[in-house]
VOSE-55120 format. One line per field, with one value per residue (C-alpha): residue number from 1; residue in one letter; z, y, x. Coordinates in Angstrom, 2 decimals, padded with zeros to 5 digits. Example, Ala and Ser with C-alpha at 12.3 -4.5 7.8 and 13.67 -1.06 7.14 Angstrom:
// residues 2
resi = (1; 2);
resn = (A; S);
w = (007.80; 007.14);
v = (-004.50; -001.06);
u = (012.30; 013.67);
END
This chain:
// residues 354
resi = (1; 2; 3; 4; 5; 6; 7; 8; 9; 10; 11; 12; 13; 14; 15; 16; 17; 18; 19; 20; 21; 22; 23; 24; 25; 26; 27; 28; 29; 30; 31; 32; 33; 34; 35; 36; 37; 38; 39; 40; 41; 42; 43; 44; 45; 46; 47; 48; 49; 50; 51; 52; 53; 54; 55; 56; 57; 58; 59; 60; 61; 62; 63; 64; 65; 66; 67; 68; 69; 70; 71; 72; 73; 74; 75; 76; 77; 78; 79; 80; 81; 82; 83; 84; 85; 86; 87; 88; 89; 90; 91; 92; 93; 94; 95; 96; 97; 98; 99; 100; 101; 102; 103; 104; 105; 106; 107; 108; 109; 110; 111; 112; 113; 114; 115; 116; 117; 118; 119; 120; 121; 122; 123; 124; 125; 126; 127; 128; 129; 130; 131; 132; 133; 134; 135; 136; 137; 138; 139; 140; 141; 142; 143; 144; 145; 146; 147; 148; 149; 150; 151; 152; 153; 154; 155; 156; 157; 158; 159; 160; 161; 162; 163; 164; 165; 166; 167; 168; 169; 170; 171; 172; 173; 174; 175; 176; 177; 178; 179; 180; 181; 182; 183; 184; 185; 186; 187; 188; 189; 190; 191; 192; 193; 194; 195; 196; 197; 198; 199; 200; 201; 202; 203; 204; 205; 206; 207; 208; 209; 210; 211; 212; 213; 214; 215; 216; 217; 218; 219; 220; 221; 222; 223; 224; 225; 226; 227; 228; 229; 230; 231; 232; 233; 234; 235; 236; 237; 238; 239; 240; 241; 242; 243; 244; 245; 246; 247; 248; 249; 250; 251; 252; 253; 254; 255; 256; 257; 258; 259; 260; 261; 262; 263; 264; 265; 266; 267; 268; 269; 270; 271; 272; 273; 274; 275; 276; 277; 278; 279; 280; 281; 282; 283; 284; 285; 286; 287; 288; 289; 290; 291; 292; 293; 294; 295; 296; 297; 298; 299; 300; 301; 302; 303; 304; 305; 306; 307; 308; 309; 310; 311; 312; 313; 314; 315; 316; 317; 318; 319; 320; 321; 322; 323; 324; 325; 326; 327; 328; 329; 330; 331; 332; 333; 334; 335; 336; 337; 338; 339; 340; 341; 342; 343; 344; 345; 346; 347; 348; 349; 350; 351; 352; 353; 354);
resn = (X; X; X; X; X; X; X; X; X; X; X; X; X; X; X; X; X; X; X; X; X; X; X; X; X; X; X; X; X; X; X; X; X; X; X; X; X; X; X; X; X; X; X; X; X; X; X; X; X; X; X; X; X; X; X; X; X; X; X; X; X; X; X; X; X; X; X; X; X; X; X; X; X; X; X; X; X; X; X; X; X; X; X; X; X; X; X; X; X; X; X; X; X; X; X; X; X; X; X; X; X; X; X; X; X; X; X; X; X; X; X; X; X; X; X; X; X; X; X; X; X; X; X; X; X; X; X; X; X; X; X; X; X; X; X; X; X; X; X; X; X; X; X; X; X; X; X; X; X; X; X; X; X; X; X; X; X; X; X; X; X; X; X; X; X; X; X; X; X; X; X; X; X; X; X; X; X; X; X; X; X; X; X; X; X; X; X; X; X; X; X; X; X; X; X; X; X; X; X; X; X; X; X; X; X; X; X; X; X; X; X; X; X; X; X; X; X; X; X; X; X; X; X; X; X; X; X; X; X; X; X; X; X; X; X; X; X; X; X; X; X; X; X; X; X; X; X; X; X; X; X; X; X; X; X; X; X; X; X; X; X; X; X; X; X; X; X; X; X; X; X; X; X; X; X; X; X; X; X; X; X; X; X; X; X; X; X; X; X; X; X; X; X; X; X; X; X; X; X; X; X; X; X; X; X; X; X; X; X; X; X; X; X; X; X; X; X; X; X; X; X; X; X; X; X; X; X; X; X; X; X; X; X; X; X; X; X; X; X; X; X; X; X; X; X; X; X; X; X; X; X; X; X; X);
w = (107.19; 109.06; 107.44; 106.95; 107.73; 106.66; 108.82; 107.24; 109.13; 112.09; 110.17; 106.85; 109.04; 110.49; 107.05; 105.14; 108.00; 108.28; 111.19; 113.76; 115.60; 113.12; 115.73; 116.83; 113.28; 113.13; 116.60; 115.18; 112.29; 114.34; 116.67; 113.93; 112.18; 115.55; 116.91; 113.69; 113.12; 116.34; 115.73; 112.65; 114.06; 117.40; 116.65; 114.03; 115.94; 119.19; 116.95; 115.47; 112.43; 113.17; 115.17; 112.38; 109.73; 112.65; 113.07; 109.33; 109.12; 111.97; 110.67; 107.09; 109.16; 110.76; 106.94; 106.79; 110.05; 109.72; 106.78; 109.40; 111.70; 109.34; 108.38; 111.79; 113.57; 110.86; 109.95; 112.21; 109.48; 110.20; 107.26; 107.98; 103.87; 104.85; 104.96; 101.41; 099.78; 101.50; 099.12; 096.28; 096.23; 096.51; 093.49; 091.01; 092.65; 092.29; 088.63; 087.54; 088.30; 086.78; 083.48; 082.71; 085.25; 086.52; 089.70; 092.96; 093.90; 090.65; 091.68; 094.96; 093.90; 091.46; 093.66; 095.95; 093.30; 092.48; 096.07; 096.07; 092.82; 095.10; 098.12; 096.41; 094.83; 098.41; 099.83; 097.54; 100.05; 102.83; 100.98; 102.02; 105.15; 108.02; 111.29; 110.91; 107.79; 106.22; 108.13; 106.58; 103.35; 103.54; 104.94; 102.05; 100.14; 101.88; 102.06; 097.86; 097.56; 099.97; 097.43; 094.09; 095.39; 096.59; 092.95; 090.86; 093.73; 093.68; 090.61; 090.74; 087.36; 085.01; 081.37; 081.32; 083.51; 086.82; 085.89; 087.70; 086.58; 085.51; 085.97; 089.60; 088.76; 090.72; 091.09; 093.93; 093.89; 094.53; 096.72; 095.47; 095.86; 098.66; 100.86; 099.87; 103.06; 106.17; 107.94; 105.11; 104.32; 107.90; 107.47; 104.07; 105.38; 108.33; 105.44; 103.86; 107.38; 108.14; 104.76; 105.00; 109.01; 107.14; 104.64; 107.10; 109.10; 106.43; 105.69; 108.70; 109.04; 105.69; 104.48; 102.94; 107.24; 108.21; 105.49; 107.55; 110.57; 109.19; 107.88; 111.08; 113.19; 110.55; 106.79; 107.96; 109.32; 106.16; 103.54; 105.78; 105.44; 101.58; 101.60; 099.16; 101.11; 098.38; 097.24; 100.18; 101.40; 098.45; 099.04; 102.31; 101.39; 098.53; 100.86; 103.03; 100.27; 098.83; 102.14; 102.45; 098.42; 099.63; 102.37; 100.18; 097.93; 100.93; 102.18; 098.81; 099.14; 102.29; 101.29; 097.65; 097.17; 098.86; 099.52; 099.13; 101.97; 104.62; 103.15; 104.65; 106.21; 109.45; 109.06; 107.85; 110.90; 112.95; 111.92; 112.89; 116.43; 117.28; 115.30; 118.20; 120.88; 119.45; 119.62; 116.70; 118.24; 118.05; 115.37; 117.36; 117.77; 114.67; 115.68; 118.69; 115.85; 114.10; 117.35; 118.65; 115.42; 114.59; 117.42; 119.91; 118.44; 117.42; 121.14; 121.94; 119.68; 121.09; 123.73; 122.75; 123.79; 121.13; 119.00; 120.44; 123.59; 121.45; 120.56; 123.93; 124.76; 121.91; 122.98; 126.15; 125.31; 122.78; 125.29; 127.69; 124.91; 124.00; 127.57; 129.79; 127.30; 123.97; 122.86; 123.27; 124.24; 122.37; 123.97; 127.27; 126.73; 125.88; 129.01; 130.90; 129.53; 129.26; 133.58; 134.04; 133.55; 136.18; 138.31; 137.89; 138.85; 142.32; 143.05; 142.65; 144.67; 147.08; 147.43; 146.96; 150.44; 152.39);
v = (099.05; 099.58; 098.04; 100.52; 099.20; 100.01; 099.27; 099.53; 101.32; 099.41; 099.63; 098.19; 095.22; 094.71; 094.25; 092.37; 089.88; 086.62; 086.34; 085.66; 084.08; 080.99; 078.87; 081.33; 080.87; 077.52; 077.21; 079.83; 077.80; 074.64; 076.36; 077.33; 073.81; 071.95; 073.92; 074.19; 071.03; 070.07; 072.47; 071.01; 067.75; 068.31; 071.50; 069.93; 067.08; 069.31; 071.86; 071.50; 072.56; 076.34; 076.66; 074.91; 077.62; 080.55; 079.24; 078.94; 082.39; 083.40; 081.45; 083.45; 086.68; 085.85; 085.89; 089.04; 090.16; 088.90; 091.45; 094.08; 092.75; 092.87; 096.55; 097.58; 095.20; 096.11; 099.45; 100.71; 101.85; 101.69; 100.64; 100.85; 099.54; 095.34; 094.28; 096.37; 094.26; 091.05; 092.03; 092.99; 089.79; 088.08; 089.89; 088.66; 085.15; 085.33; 086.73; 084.49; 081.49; 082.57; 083.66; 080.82; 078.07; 078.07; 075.51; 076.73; 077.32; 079.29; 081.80; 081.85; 083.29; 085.31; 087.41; 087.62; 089.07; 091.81; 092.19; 092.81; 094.85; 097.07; 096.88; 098.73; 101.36; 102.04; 101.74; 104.41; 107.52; 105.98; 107.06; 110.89; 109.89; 108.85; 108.45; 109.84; 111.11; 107.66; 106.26; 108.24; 107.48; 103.96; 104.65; 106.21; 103.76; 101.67; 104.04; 104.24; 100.16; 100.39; 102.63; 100.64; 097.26; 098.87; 099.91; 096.91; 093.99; 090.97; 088.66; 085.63; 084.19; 086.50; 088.42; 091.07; 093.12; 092.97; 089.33; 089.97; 087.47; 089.43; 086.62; 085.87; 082.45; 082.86; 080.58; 079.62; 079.08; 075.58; 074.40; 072.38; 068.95; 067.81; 070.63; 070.29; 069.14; 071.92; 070.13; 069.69; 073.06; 074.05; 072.37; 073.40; 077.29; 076.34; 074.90; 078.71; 080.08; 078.45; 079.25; 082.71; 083.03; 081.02; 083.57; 086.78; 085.16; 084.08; 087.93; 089.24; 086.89; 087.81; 091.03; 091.90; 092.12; 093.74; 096.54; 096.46; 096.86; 099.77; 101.31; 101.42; 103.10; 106.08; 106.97; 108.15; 104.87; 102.68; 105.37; 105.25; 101.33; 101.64; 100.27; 101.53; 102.61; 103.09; 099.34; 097.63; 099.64; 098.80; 095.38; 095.43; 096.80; 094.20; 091.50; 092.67; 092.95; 089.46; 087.80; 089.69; 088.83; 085.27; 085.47; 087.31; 084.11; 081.72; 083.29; 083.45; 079.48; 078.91; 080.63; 080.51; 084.17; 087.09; 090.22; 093.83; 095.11; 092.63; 094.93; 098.24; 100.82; 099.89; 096.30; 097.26; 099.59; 096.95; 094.49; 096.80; 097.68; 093.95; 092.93; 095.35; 093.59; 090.49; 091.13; 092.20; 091.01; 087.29; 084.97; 084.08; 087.33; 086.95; 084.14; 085.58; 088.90; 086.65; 084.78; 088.49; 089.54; 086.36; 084.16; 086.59; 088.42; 084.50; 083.52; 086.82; 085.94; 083.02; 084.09; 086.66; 089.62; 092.99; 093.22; 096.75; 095.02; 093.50; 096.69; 097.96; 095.73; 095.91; 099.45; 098.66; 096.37; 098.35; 101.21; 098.14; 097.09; 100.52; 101.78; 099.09; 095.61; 097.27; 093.22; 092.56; 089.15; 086.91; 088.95; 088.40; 084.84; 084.07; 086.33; 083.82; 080.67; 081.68; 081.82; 078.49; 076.38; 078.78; 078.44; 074.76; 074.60; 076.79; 074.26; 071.30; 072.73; 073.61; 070.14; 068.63; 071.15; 070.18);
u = (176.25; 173.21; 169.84; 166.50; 163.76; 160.40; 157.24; 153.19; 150.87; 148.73; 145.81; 147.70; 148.82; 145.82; 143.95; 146.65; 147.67; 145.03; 142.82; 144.62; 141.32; 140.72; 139.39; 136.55; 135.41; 135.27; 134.01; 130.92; 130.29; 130.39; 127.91; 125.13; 125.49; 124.50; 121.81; 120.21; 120.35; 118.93; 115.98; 114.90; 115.07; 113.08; 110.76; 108.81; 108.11; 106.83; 104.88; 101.11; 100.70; 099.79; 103.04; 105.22; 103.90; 104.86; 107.86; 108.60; 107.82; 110.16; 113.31; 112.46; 112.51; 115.43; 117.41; 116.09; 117.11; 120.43; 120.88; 120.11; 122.53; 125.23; 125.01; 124.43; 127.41; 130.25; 129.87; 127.33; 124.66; 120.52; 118.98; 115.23; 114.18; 115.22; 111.75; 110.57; 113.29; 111.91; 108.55; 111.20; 112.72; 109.01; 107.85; 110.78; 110.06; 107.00; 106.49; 109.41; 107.63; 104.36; 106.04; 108.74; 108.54; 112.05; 112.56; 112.36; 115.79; 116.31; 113.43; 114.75; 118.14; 117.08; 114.91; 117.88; 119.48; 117.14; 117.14; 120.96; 120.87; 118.04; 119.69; 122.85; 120.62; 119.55; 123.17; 124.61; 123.05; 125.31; 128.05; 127.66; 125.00; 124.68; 122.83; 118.94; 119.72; 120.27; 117.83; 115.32; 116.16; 116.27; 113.06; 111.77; 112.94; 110.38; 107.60; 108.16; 107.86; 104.58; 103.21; 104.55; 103.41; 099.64; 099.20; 100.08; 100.26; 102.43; 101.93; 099.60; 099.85; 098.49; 100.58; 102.15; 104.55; 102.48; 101.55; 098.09; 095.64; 092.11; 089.59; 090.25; 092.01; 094.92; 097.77; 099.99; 103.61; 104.77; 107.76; 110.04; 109.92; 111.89; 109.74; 106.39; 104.60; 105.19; 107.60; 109.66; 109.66; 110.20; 113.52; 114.30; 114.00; 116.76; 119.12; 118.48; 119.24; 122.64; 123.71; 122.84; 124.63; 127.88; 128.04; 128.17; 130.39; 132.67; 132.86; 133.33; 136.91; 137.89; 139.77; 135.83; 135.09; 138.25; 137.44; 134.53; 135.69; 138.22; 135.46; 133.38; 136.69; 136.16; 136.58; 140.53; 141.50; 139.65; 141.49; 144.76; 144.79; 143.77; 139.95; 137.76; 135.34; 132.76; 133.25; 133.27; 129.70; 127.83; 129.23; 127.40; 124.23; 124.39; 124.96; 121.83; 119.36; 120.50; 119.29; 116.11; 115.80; 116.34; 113.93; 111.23; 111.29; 111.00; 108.18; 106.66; 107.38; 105.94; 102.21; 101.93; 101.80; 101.81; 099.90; 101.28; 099.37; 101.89; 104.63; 104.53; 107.25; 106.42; 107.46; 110.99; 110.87; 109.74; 112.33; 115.13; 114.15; 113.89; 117.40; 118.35; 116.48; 117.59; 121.17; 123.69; 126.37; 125.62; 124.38; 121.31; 120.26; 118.77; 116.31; 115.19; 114.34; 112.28; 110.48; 109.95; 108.54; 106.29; 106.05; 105.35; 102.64; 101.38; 101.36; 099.32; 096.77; 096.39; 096.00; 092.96; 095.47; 095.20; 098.36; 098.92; 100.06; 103.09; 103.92; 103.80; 106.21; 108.49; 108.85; 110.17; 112.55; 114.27; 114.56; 115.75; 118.25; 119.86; 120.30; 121.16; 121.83; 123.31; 124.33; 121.03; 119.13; 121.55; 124.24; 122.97; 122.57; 125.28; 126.98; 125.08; 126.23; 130.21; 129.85; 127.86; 131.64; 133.44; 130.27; 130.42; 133.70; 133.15; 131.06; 132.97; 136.11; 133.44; 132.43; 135.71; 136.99; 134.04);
END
């Protein structure tokens, strides 16, 4: 008697069978462990003291950024509201703090948290949108926290709801313990960062980041394959507001307290055009966001150059990035370094026939 067999769908398999690339995610996690790792042990040693603060600030952009990354990599979404959710998750932080004292770490997370619980709200229009149209609602989204945090500010020790303190006696924020000198805290931001670049890519090898990846083929393929589509996009968007959250109260951290005037649309606009620059498509991409978007305009300074020039060039290199190099810088990069064994090699056959 002849046996029926039954077969699931392509899509089906490809969701319910394990990665079949376990090594590339080791090898990734390897990756960001070691070069981290060798940053925080060389940079603050190079760096004065005005560079270590810059580049505290860039590797805090950079969580950010890699929220950015992560909606625009997997399911190809432009969320333009990642930096009005860095000043979201400053805020609780910050006001946190101020009203019960709760360590540093605690404060941390829990403005990640509101950051998340935001960063859903603001998800839930990509569930009918897309393209400009959800671009311009995240970005109204951003425009509406520009305008909340210029009326009431960010909280500085004072009662009530705002927690703005009347007599001019303002408080900072202290780091915690372990990070309380700049160098320290330099490092302590990089242990924030390779968390933060573990966690995507933990996702994206998981059945969360072959939803994903489903989801980004089109809504017929996810439904096809069974993803809920609605659960696995919020999941996203909460993903990428808990990092900026998590960045908002490092940066809240690494000055004291913060100023709602640094928060505007333009920032979160900003931020996205150089996550593109930076590259997407590789986990360093997000570093060379946050160099672009702090170091750069640092160095310029420095320099006695006008800002404007920056932004001059930022222009150009997204145009550069989404017509001829759509991976990017990192992607480039790392283009570059996967032909220097093969080159190697030419030249050692070379020398070994001569």
């Amino acid at each position: 008697m002849k046996m029926m067999s039954f077969h699931l769908p392509k899509q089906a398999n490809a969701l319910a069978r394990p990665n079949v690339n376990e090594a590339q995610r080791y090898r990734t996690l390897l990756q960001i462990a070691v070069v981290l790792t060798v940053i925080a042990l060389v940079l603050p040693a190079l760096s004065n003291a005005y560079w270590i603060k810059i580049f505290t600030s860039v590797f805090i952009c950079a969580i950010a950024a890699s929220g950015v990354g992560l909606l625009y990599r997997q399911l190809g979404l432009v969320c333009l509201s990642q930096y009005a959710l860095m000043g979201v998750g400053g805020w609780i932080s910050l006001r946190i703090y101020h009203a019960w004292g709760w360590p540093f770490e605690a404060c941390v997370l829990a403005g990640a948290v509101g950051g998340s619980m935001m960063g859903m709200v603001g998800g839930l229009p990509a569930l009918r949108l897309r393209g400009l149209y959800l671009a311009l609602t995240t970005l109204m989204m951003a425009g509406a926290f520009q305008v909340f945090i210029g009326a009431i500010n960010f909280p500085d020790g004072g009662e009530g709801l705002s927690g703005r303190a009347m007599d001019g006696a303002r408080l900072m924020m202290s780091r915690p313990f372990l990070a309380e000198t700049d160098s320290a805290f330099l490092r302590y931001v990089l242990v924030w960062l390779a968390f933060a670049l573990c966690l995507i890519e933990l996702h994206r090898y998981s059945r969360v980041g072959r939803s994903w990846a489903l989801i980004r083929k089109g809504d017929t393929s996810a439904l096809s394959a069974g993803v809920n589509i609605i659960f696995y996009q919020t999941w996203a968007f909460g993903l990428a507001g808990f990092l900026a959250g998590c960045a908002g109260g490092l940066l809240a951290g690494a000055i004291g307290s913060l100023d709602g005037r640094a928060f505007t649309a333009s920032e979160s606009i900003l931020m996205f055009a150089l996550s593109i620059v930076g590259g997407v498509y590789n986990w360093f991409g997000v570093i060379i966001a946050g160099l672009l978007l702090r170091a750069v305009p640092a160095s310029l300074s420095d320099l006695g150059v006008s800002g404007y020039v920056a932004m001059m060039f930022f222009g150009v290199a997204l145009l550069h990035a989404l017509i001829t190099a759509p991976t990017g810088i990192a992607g480039q990069l790392a283009d570059l370094l996967s032909r220097v064994p093969a080159f190697i090699r030419r030249l050692i056959e070379r020398k070994q026939h001569d």
